[in-house]
C-alpha positions in Angstrom: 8.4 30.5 103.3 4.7 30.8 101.4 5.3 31.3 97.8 3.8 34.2 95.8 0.6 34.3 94.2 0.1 32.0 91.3 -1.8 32.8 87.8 -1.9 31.4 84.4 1.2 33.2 82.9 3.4 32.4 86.2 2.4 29.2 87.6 4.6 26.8 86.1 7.8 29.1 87.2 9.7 28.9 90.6 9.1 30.1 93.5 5.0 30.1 92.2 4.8 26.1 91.0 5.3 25.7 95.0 1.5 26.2 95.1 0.2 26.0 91.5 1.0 22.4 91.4 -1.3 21.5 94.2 -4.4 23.9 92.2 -3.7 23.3 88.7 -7.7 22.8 88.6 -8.3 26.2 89.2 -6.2 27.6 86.1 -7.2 25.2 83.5 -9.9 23.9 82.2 -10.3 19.9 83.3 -11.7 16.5 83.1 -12.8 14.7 86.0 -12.2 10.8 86.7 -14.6 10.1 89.2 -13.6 7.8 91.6 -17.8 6.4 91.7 -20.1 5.5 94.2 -18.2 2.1 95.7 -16.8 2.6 99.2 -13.2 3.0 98.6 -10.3 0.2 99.1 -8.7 1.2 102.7 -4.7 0.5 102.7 -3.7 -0.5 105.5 -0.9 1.0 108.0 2.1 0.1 109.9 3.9 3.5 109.9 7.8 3.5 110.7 9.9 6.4 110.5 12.1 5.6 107.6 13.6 9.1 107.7 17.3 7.8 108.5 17.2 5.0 106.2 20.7 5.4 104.2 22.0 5.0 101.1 25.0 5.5 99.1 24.4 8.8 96.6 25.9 9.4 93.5 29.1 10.6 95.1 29.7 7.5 96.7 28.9 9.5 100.1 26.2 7.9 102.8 23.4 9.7 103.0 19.5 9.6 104.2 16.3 9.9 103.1 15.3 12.8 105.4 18.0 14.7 103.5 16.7 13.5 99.9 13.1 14.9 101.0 13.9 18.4 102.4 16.5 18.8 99.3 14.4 18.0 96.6 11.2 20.4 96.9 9.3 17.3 98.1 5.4 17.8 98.5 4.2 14.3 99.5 5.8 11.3 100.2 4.4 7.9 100.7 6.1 4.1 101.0 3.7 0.9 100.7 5.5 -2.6 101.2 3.0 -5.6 100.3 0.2 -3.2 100.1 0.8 -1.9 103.6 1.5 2.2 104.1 5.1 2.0 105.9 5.6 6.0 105.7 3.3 8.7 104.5 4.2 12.3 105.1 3.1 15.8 103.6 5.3 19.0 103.4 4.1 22.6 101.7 0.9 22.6 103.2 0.2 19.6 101.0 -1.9 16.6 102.9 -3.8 13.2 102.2 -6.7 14.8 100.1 -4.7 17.3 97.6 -4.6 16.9 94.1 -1.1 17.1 92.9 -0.2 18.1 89.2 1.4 14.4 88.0 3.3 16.1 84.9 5.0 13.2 82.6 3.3 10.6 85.3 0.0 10.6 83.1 1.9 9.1 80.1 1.5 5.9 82.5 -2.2 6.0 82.4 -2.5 6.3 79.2 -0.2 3.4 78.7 -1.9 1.0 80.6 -5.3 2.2 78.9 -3.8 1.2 75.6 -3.0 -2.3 77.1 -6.5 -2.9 78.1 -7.8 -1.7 75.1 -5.2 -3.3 72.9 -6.5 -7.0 74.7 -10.0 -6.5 74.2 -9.3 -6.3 70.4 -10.4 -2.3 70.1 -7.2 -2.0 67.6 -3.5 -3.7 67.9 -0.1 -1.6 68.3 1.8 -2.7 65.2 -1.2 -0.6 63.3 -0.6 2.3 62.0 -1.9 5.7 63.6 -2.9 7.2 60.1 -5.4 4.1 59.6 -7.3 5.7 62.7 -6.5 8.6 61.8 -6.6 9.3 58.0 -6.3 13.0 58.3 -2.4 12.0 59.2 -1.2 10.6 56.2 0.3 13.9 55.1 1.9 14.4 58.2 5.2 13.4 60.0 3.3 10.5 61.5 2.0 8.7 58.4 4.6 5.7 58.5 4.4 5.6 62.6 2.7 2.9 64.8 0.7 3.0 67.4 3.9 0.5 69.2 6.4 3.4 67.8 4.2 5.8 70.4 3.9 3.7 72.9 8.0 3.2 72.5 8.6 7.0 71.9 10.8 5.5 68.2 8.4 7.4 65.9 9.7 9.9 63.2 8.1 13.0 64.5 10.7 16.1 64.2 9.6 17.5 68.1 12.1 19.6 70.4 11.9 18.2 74.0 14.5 20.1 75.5 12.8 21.6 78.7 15.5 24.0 79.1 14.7 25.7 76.1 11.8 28.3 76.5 10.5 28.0 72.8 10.9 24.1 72.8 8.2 22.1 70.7 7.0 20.9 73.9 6.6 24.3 75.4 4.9 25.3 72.1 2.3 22.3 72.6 1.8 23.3 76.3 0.5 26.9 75.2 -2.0 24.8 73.1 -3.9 23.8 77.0 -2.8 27.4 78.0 0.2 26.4 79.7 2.7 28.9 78.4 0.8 31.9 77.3 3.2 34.0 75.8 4.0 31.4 73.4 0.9 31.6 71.6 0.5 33.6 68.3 -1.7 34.7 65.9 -1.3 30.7 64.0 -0.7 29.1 66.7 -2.7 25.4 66.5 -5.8 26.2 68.8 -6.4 22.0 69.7 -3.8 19.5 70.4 -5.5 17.8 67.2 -4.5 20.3 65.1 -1.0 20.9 66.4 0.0 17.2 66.0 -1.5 17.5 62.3 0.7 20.5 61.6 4.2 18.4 62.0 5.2 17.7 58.9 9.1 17.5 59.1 10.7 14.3 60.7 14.1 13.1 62.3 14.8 9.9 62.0 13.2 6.6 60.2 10.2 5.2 62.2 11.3 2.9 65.1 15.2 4.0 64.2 16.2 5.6 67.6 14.3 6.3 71.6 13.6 10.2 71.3 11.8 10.7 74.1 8.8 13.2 73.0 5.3 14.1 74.7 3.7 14.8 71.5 3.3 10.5 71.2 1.1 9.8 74.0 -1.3 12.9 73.1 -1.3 11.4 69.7 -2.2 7.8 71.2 -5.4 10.0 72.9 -6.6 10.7 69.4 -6.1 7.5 68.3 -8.2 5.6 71.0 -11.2 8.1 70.9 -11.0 7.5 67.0 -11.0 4.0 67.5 -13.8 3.7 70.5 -16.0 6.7 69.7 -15.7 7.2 73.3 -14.2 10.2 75.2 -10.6 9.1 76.7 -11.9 10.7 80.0 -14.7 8.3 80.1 -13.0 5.0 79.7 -9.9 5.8 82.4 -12.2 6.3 84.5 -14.3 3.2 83.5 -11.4 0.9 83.1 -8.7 2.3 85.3 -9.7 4.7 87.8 -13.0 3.3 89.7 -11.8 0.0 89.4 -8.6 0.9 91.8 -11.2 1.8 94.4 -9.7 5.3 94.6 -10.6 7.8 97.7 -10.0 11.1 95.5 -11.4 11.5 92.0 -8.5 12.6 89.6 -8.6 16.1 86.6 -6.8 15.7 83.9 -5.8 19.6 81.9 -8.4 19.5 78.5 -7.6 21.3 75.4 -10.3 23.5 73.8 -11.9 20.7 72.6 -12.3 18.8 75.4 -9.2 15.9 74.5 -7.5 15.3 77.6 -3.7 16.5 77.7 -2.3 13.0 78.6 1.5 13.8 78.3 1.3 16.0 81.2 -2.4 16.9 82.5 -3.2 14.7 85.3 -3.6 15.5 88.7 -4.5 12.6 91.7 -4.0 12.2 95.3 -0.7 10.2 96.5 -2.4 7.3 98.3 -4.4 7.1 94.6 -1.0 6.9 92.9 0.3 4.1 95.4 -2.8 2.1 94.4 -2.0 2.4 90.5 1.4 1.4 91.6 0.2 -1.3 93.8 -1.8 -2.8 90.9 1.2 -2.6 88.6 3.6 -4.7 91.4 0.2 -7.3 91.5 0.9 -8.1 87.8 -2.5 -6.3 87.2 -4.5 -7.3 90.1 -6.1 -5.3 92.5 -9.1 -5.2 95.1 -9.3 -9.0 93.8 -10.0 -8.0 90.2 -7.8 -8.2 87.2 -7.5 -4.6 85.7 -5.2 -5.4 83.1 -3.5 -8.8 82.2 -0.4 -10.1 83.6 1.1 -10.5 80.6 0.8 -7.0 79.7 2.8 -6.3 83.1 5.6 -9.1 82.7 6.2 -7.6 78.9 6.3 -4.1 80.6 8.8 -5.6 82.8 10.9 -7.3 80.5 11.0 -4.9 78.0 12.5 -6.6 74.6 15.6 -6.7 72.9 14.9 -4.0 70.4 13.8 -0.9 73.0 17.4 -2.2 75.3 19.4 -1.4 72.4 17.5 1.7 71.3 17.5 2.9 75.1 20.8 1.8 75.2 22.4 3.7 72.0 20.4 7.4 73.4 21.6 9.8 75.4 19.5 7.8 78.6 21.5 4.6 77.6 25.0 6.3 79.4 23.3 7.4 83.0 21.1 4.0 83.0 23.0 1.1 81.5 20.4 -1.9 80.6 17.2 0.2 81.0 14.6 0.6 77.9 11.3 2.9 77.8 8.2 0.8 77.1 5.0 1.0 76.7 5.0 4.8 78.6 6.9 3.1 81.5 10.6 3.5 82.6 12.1 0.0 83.0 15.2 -1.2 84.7 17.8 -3.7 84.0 17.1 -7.0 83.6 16.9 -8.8 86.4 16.0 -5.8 88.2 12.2 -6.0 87.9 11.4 -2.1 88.9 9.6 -0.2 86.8 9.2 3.9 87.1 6.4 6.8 86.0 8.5 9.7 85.9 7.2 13.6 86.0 9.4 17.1 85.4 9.5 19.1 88.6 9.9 15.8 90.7 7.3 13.1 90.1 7.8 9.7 91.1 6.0 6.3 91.2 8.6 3.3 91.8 7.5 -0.2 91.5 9.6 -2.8 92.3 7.8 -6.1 91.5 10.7 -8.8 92.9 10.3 -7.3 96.7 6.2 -5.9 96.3 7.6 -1.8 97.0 5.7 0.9 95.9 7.1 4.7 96.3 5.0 7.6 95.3 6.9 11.1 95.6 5.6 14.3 94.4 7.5 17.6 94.1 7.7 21.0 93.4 11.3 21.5 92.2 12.2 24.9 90.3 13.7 23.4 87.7 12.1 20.9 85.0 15.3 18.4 85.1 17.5 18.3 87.7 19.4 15.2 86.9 21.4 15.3 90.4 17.6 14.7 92.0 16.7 12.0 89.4 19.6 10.3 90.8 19.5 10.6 94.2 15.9 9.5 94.2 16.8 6.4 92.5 18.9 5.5 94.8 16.8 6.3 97.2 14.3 4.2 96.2 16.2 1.0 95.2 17.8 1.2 98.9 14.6 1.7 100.4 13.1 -1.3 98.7 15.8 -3.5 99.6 15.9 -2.2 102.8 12.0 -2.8 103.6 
């Protein structure tokens, strides 16, 4: 059935997000990556019907893909083994060419623009944000590093609870116009000024994993302080041309232009299996070296102190050995998969031991659904093994 008509105060709601996610551009104000003027890098094909490929879900029960897709609000789907496109299917009127909004998916980006940057000696991640950013040493980020972002283990006091209608995230959404309703008479009118405004914090920097979007806008600030350059400018630059994209990319801007990197972007699936397919080449793509492969194997490996942090959060009970890094979900040791994760249903899954790379996008009603999350993941692991 066609969802209802989408606007600005009902878009990110059920049965409406159906639709909205695939035309965020035409609500919000946006930057464009543009893919450039270099013919883009075709992936090749060998298309299988991996629809009744099974696997064990979290009841112990067999059960297939197919199953996982038409339960879980699924919008596109695409499976690439050793850079080859095994499966590739669109549902909800969605097809190869639509932008799809990529929710907590853009932290990613943003992460691996930090790693490039980082290596070319722009600034380091044990710095501190405030010596970028001076205005912040009277806020609740004064102590925090630009590693403690990255990590999500600053101090920040910030409600992430996407359950709760007046959450701080919520609050920060209004600031791109995402939540109307929530905004007030003082409400912070630029992401800028809404990170300055926390004052109170929760914990000692680098003490606990809180998992809070408010980091990774932060990190935009920081880089445009440190460059002079627009954030916009060098993703596309340093990231998105140099994948050979087909699609450019929009990422949601605040009122003054700063990219909303914690949730904002927006990109083609076959674009998003070529990020992932870069990531499973330690860095490599089209025959050039985006970002080093060190950068990729620490991603991978993670390090003692984010396993125990991940491992003594709430996270550390429903995914035993895991650690967040760097703005990327990382598996067990061993296990060398690493995840971008989105609300709503947004996937990229990058296992680097068997070269798998799974791009799903949704459109689920709810923000977190953790009975999808995990069927998914199993999904996913038993598809890579499987391929």
């Amino acid at each position: 059935m066609e969802s209802e008509e989408f606007n600005r105060e009902n878009w990110g709601y059920p049965p409406f997000n159906r639709k909205s996610f695939q035309h965020v551009q035409s609500l919000f104000p946006t930057a464009r990556l543009r893919r450039g003027a270099a013919p883009f890098a075709r992936q090749p094909s060998d298309l299988k019907d991996l629809s009744q490929v099974t696997y064990l879900n979290s009841l112990g029960q067999e059960a297939t893909v197919q199953k996982l897709l038409e339960d879980s609000y699924t919008d596109a789907f695409l499976v690439m083994k050793d850079g080859i496109i095994q499966t590739e299917t669109y549902f909800n009127q969605m097809s190869a060419d639509s932008f799809h909004l990529l929710n907590s998916v853009s932290k990613s980006f943003l992460g691996i623009l930090v790693g490039i940057l980082s290596e070319e000696g722009l600034f380091q991640p044990y710095e501190l944000i405030s010596s970028y950013i001076p205005e912040f040493e009277n806020s609740a980020f004064c102590n925090t590093t630009l590693q403690h972002a990255l990590d999500m283990s600053g101090a920040v006091k910030y409600h992430e609870d996407y359950a709760d209608p007046n959450a701080d995230f919520w609050i920060e959404t209004a600031v791109v116009g995402w939540r109307p309703a929530l905004v007030k008479e003082n409400s912070q009118d630029t992401l800028f000024n809404y990170a300055l405004s926390l004052k109170e914090t929760e914990q000692e920097d680098g003490a606990t994993f809180h998992y809070r979007t408010v980091f990774t806008n932060v990190l935009t600030m920081v880089i445009e302080r440190a460059t002079g350059q627009k954030v916009q400018h060098l993703l596309e630059e340093k990231i998105w041309q140099r994948l050979k994209p087909e699609q450019d990319a929009v990422i949601v801007v605040d009122g003054a232009g700063l990219p909303y990197l914690g949730a904002g972007m927006n990109a083609c699936a076959r674009d998003l299996a070529r990020f992932g397919q870069m990531i499973v080449q330690s860095g490599q793509l089209n025959g050039e070296q985006i970002i080093s492969k060190d950068w990729i194997d620490d991603l991978v490996a993670g390090n003692d102190e984010v396993r125990r942090l991940f491992a003594e959060s709430d996270y550390g009970l429903t995914r035993p050995g895991a650690h967040y890094h760097n703005q990327f979900w990382g598996s067990a040791q061993g296990n060398q998969t690493l995840m971008c994760l989105g609300i709503h249903g947004q996937y990229i899954h990058m296992n680097l031991s068997n070269q798998t790379v799974i791009v799903k996008l949704s459109s689920q009603p709810e923000s977190v659904n953790n009975e999808m999350f995990s069927e998914a993941f199993l999904a996913f692991d038993a598809l890579s093994d499987q391929l």
